[in-house]
Biopython code that builds the backbone (N, CA, C, O; Angstrom):
import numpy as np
from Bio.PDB.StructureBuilder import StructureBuilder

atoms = [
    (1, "UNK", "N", (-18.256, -14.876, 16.279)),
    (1, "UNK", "CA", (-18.427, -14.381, 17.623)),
    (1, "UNK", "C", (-17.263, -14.843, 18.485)),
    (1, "UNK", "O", (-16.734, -15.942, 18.315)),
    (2, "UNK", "N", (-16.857, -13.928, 19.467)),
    (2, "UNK", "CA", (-16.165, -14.228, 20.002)),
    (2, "UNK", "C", (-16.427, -15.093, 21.826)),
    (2, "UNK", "O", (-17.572, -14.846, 22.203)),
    (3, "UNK", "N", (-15.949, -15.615, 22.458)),
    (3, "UNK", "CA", (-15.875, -16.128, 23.779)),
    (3, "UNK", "C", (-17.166, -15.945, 24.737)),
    (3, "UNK", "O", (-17.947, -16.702, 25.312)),
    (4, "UNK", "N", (-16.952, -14.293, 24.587)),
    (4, "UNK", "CA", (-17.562, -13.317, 25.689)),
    (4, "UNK", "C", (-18.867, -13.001, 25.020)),
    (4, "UNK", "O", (-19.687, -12.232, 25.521)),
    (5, "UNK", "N", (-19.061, -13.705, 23.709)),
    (5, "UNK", "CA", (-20.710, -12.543, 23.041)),
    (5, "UNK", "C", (-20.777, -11.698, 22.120)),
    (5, "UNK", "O", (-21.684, -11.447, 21.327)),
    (6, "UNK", "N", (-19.005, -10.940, 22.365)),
    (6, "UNK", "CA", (-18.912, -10.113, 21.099)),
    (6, "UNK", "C", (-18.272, -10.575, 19.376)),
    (6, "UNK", "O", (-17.187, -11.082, 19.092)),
    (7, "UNK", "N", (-19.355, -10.189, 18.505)),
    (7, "UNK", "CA", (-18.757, -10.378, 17.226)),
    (7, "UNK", "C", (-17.647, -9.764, 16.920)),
    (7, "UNK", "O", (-17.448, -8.550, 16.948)),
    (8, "UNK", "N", (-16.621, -10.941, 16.505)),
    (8, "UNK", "CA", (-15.288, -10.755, 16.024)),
    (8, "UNK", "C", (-15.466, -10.006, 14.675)),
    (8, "UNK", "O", (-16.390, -10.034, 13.861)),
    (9, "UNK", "N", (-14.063, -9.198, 14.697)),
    (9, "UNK", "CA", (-14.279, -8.177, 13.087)),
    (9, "UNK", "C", (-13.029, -8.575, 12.325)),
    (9, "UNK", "O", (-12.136, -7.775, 12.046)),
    (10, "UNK", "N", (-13.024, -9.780, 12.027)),
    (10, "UNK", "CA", (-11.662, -10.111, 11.592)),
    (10, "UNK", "C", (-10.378, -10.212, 12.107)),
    (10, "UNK", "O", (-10.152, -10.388, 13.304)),
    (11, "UNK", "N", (-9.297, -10.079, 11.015)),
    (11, "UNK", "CA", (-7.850, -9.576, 11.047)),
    (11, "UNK", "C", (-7.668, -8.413, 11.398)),
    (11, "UNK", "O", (-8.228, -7.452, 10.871)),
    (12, "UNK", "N", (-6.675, -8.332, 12.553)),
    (12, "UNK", "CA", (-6.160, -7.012, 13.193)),
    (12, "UNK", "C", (-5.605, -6.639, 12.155)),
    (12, "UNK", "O", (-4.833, -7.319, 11.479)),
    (13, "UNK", "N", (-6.196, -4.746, 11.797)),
    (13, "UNK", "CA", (-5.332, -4.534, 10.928)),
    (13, "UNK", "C", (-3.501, -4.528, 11.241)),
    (13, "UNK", "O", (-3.172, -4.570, 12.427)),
    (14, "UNK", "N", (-2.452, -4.479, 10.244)),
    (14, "UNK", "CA", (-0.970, -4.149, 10.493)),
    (14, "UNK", "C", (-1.176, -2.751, 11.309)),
    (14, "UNK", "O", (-2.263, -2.187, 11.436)),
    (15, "UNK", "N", (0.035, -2.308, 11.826)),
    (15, "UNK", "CA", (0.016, -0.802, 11.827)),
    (15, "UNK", "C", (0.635, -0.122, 10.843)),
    (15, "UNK", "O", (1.605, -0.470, 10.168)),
    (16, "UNK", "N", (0.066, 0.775, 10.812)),
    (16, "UNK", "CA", (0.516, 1.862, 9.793)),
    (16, "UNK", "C", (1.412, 1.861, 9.274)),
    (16, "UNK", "O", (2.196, 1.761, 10.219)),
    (17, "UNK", "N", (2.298, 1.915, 7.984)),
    (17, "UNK", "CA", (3.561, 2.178, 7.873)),
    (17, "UNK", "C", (4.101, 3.514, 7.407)),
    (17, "UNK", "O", (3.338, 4.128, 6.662)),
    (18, "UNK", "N", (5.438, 4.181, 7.736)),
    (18, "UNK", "CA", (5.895, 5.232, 7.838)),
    (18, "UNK", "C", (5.538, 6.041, 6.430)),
    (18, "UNK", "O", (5.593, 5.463, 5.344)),
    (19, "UNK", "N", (5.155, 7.490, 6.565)),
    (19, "UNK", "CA", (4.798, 7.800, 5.056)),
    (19, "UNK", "C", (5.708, 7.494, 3.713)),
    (19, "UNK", "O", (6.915, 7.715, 3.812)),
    (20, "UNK", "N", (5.368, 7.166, 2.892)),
    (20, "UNK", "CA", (6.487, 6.721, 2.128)),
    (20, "UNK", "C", (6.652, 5.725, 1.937)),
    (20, "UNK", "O", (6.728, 5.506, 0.728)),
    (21, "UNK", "N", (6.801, 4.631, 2.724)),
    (21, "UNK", "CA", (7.342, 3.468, 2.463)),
    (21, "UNK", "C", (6.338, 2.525, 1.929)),
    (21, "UNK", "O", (5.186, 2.350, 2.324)),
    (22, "UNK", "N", (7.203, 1.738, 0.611)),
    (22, "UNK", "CA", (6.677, 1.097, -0.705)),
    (22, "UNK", "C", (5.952, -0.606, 0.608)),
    (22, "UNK", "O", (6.406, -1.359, 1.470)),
    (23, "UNK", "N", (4.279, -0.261, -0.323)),
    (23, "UNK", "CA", (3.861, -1.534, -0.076)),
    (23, "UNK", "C", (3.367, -2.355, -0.886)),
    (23, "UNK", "O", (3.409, -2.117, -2.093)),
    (24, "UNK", "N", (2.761, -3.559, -0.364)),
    (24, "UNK", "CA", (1.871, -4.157, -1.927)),
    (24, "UNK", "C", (0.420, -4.409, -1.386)),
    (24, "UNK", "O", (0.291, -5.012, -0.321)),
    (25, "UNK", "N", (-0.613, -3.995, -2.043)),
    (25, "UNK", "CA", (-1.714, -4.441, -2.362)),
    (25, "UNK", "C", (-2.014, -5.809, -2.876)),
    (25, "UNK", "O", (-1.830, -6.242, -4.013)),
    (26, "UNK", "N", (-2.555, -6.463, -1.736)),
    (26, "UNK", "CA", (-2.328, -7.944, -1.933)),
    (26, "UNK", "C", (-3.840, -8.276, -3.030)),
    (26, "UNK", "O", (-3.959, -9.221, -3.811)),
    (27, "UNK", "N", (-5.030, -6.971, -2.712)),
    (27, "UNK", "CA", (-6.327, -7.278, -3.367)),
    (27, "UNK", "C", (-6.169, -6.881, -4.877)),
    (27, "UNK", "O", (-7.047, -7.149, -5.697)),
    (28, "UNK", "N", (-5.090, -6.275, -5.185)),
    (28, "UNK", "CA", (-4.873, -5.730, -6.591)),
    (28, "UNK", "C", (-3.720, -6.199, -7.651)),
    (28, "UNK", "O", (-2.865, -5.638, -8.336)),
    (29, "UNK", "N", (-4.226, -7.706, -7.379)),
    (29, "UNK", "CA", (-2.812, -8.797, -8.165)),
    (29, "UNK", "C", (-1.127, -7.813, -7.071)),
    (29, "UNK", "O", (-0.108, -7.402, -7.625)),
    (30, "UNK", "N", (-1.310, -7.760, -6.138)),
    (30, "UNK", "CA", (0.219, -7.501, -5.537)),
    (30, "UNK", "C", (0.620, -6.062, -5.978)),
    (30, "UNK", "O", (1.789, -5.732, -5.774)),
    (31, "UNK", "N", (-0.068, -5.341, -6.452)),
    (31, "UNK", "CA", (0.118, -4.100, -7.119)),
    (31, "UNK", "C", (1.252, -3.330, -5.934)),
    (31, "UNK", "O", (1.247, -3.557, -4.725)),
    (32, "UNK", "N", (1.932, -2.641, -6.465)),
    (32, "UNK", "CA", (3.108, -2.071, -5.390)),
    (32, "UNK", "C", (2.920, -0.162, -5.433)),
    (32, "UNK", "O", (3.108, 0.593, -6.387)),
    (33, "UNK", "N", (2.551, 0.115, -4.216)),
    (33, "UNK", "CA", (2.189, 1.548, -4.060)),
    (33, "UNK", "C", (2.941, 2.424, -2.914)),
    (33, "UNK", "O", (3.678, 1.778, -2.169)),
    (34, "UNK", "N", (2.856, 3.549, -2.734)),
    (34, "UNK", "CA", (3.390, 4.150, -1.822)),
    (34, "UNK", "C", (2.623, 4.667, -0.900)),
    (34, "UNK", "O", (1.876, 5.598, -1.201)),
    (35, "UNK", "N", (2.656, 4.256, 0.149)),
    (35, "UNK", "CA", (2.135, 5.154, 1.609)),
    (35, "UNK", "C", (1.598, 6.234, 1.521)),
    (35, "UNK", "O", (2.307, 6.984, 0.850)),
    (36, "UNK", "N", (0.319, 6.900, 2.001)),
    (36, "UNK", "CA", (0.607, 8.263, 1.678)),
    (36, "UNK", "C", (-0.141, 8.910, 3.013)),
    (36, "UNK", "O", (-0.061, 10.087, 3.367)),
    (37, "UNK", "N", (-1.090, 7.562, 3.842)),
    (37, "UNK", "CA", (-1.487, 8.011, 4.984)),
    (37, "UNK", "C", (-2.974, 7.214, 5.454)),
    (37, "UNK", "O", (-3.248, 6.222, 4.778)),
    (38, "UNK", "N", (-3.817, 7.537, 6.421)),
    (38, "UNK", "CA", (-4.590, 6.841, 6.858)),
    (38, "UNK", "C", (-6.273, 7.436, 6.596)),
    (38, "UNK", "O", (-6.513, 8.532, 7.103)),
    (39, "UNK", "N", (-7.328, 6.796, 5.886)),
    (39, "UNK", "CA", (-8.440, 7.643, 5.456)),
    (39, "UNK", "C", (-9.044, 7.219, 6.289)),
    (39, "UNK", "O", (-8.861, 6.022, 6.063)),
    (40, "UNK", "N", (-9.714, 7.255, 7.203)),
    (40, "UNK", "CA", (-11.089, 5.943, 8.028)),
    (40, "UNK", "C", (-10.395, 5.074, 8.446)),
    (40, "UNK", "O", (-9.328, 5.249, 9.034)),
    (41, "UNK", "N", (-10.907, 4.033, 8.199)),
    (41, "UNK", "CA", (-10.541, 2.584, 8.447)),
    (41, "UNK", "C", (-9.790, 2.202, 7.049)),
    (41, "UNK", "O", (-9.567, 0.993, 6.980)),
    (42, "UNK", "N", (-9.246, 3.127, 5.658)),
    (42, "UNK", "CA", (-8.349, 2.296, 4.980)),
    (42, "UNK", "C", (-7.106, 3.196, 5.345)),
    (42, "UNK", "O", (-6.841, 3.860, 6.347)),
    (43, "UNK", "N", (-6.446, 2.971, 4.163)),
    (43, "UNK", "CA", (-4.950, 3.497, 3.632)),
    (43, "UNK", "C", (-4.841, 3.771, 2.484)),
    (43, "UNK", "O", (-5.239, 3.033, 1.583)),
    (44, "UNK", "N", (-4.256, 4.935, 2.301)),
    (44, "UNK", "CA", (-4.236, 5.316, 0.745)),
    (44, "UNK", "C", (-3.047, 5.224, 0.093)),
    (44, "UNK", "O", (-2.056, 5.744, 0.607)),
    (45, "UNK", "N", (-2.969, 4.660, -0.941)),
    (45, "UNK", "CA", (-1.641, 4.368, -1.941)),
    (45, "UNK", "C", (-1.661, 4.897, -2.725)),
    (45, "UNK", "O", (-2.738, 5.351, -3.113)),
    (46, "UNK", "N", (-0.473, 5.145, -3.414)),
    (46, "UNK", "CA", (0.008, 5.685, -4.824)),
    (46, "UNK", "C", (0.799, 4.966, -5.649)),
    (46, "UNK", "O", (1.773, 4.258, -5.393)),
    (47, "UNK", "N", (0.184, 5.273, -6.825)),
    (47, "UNK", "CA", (1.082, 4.670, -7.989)),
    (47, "UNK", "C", (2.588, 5.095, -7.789)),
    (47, "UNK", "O", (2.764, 6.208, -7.294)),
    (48, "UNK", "N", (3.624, 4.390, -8.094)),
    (48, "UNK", "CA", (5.041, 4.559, -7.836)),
    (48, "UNK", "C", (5.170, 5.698, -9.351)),
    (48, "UNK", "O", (5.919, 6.675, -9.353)),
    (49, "UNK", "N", (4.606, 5.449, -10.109)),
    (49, "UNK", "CA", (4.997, 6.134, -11.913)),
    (49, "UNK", "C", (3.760, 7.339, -11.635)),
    (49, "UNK", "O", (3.455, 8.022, -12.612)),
    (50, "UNK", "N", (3.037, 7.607, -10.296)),
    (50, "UNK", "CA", (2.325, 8.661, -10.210)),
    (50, "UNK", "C", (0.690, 8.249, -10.982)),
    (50, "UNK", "O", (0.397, 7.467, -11.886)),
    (51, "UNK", "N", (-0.043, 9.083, -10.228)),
    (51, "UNK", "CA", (-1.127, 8.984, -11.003)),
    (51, "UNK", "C", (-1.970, 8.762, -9.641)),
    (51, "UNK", "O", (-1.276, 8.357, -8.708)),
    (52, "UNK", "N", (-3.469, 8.970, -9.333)),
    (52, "UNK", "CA", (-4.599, 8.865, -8.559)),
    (52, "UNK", "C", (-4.243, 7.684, -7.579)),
    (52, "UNK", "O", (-3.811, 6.605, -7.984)),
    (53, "UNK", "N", (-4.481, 8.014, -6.129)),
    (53, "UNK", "CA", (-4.002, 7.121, -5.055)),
    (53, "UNK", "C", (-5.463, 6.510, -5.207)),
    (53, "UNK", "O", (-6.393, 7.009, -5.841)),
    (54, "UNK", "N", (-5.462, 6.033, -4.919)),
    (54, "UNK", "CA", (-6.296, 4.262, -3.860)),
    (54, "UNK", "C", (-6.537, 4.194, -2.732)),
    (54, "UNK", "O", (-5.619, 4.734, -2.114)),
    (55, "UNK", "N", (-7.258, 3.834, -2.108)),
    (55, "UNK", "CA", (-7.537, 3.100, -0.936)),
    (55, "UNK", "C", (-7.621, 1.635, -0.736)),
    (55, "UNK", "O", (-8.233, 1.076, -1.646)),
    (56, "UNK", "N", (-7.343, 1.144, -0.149)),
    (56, "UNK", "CA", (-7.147, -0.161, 0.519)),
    (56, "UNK", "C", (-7.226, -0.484, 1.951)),
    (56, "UNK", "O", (-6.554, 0.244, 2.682)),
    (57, "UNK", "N", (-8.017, -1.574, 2.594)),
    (57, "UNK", "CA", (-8.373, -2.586, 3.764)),
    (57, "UNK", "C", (-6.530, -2.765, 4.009)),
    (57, "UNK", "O", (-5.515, -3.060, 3.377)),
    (58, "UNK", "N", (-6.829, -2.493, 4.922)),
    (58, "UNK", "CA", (-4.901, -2.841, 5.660)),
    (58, "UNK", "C", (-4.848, -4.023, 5.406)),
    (58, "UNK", "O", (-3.917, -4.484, 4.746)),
    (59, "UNK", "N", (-5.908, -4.822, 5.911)),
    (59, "UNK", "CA", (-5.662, -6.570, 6.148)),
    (59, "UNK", "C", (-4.819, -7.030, 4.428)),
    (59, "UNK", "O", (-4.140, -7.998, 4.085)),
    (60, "UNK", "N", (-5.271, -5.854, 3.736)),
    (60, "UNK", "CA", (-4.365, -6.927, 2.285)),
    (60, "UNK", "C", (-3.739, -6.063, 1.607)),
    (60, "UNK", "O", (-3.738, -5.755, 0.416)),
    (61, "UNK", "N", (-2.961, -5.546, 2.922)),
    (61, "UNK", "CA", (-1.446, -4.639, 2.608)),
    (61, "UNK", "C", (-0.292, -5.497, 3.127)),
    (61, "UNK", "O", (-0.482, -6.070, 4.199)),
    (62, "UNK", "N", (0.832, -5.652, 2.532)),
    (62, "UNK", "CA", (2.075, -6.213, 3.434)),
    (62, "UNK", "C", (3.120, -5.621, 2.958)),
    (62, "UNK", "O", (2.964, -5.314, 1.776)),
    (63, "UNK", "N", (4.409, -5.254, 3.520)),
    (63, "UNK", "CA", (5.268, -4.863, 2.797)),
    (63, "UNK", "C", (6.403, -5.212, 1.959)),
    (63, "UNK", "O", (7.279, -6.045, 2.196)),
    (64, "UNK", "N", (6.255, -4.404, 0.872)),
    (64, "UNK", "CA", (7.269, -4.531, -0.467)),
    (64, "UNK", "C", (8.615, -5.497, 0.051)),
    (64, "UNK", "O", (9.423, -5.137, 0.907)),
    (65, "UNK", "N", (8.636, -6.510, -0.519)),
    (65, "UNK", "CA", (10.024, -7.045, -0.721)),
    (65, "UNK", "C", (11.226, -6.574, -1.159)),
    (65, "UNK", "O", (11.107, -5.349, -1.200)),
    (66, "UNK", "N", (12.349, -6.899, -1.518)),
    (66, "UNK", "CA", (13.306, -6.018, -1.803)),
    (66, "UNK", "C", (13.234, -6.300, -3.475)),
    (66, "UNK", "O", (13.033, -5.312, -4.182)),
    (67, "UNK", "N", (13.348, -7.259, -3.946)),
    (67, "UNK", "CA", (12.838, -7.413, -5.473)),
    (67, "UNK", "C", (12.031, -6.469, -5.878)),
    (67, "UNK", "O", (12.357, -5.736, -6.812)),
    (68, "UNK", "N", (10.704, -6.329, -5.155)),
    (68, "UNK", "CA", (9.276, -5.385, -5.447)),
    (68, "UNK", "C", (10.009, -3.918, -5.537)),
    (68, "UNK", "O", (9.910, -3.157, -6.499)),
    (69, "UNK", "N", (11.027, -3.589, -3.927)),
    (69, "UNK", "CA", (11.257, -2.332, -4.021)),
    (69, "UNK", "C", (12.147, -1.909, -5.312)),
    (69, "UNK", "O", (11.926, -0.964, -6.069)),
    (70, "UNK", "N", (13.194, -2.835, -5.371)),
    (70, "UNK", "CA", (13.927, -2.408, -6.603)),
    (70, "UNK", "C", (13.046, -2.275, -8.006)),
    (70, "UNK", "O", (13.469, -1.536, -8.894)),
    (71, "UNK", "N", (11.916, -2.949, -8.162)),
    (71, "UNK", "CA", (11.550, -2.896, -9.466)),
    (71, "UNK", "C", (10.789, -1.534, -9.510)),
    (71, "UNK", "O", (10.774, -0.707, -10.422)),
    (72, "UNK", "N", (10.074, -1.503, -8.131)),
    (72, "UNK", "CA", (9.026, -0.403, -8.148)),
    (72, "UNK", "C", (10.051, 1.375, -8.354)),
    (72, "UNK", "O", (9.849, 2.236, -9.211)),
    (73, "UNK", "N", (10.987, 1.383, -7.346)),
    (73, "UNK", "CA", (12.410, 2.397, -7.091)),
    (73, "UNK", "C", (13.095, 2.584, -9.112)),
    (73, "UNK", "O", (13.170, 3.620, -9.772)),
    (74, "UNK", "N", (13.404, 1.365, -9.465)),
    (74, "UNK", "CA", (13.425, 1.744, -11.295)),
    (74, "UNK", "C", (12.386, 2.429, -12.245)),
    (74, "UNK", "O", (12.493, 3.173, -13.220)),
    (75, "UNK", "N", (11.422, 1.921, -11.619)),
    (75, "UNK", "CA", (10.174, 1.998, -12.694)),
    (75, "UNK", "C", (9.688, 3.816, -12.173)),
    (75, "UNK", "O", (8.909, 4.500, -12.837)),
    (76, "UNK", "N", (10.263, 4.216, -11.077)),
    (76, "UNK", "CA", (9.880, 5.622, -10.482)),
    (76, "UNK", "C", (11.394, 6.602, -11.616)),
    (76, "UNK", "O", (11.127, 7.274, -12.612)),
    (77, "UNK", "N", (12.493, 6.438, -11.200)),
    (77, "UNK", "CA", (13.427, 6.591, -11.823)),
    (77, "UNK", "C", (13.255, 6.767, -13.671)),
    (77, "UNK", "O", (13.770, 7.707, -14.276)),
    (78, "UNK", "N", (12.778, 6.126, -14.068)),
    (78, "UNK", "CA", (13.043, 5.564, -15.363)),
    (78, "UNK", "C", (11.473, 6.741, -15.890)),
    (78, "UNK", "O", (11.629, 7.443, -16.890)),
    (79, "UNK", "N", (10.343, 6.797, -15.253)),
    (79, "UNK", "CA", (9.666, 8.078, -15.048)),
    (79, "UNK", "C", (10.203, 8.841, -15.056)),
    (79, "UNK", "O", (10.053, 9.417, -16.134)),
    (80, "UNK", "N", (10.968, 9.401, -14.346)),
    (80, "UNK", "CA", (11.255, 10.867, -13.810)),
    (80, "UNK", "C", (12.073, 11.169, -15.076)),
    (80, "UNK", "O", (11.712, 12.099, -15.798)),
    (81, "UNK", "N", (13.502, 10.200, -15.484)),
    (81, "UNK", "CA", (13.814, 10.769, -16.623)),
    (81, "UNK", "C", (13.028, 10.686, -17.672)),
    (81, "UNK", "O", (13.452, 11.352, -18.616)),
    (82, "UNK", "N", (12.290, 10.264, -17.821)),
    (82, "UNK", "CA", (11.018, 10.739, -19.223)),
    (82, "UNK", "C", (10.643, 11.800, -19.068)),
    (82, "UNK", "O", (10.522, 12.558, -20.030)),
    (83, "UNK", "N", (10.369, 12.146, -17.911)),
    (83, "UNK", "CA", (9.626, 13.669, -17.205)),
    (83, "UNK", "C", (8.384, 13.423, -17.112)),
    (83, "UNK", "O", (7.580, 14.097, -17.754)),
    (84, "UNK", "N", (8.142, 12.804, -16.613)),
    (84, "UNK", "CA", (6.895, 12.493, -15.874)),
    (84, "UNK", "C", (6.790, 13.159, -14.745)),
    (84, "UNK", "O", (7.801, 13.488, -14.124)),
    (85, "UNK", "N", (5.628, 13.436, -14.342)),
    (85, "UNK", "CA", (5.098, 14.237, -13.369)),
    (85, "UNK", "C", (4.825, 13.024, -12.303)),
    (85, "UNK", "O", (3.967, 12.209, -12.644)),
    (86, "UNK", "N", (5.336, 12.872, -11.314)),
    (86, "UNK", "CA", (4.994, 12.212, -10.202)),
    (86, "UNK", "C", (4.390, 12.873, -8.577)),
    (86, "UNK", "O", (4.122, 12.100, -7.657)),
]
sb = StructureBuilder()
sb.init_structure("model")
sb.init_model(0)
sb.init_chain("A")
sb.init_seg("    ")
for serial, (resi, resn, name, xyz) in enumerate(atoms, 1):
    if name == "N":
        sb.init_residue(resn, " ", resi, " ")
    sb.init_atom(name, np.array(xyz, "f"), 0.0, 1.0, " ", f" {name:<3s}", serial, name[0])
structure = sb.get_structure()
């Protein structure tokens, strides 16, 4: 509860980040996904190698490091020339 009476609801979620841009799922061992937009109260991600987005609580989203992006940016690459459908 807060001061005034009202029950607190946690962590402010982050705001949104721009479509596209690589994050990590902090509830899914750090899993690294792509933006794809806002459902309710989550966010939906995508596999970088493609495949069924996710939802996720913002509070345990943060964004991709540059290590994360490079590995995640190869591992998309290294797909595409296989021919993978992304």
């Amino acid at each position: 509860m807060t001061g005034d009476g009202v029950p607190s609801r946690g962590p402010k979620p982050p705001p949104a980040p721009v479509r596209g841009a690589l994050v990590v799922d902090t509830s899914r061992g750090d899993r690294v996904g792509e933006f794809r937009g806002v459902a309710g109260p989550y966010w939906s991600l995508r596999p970088i190698r493609g495949g069924p987005e996710w939802e996720v609580d913002p509070v345990h989203v943060r964004p991709a490091n540059a290590k994360e992006r490079l590995h995640a940016e190869t591992a998309r690459a290294n797909a595409r020339s296989r021919g993978a459908v992304l």
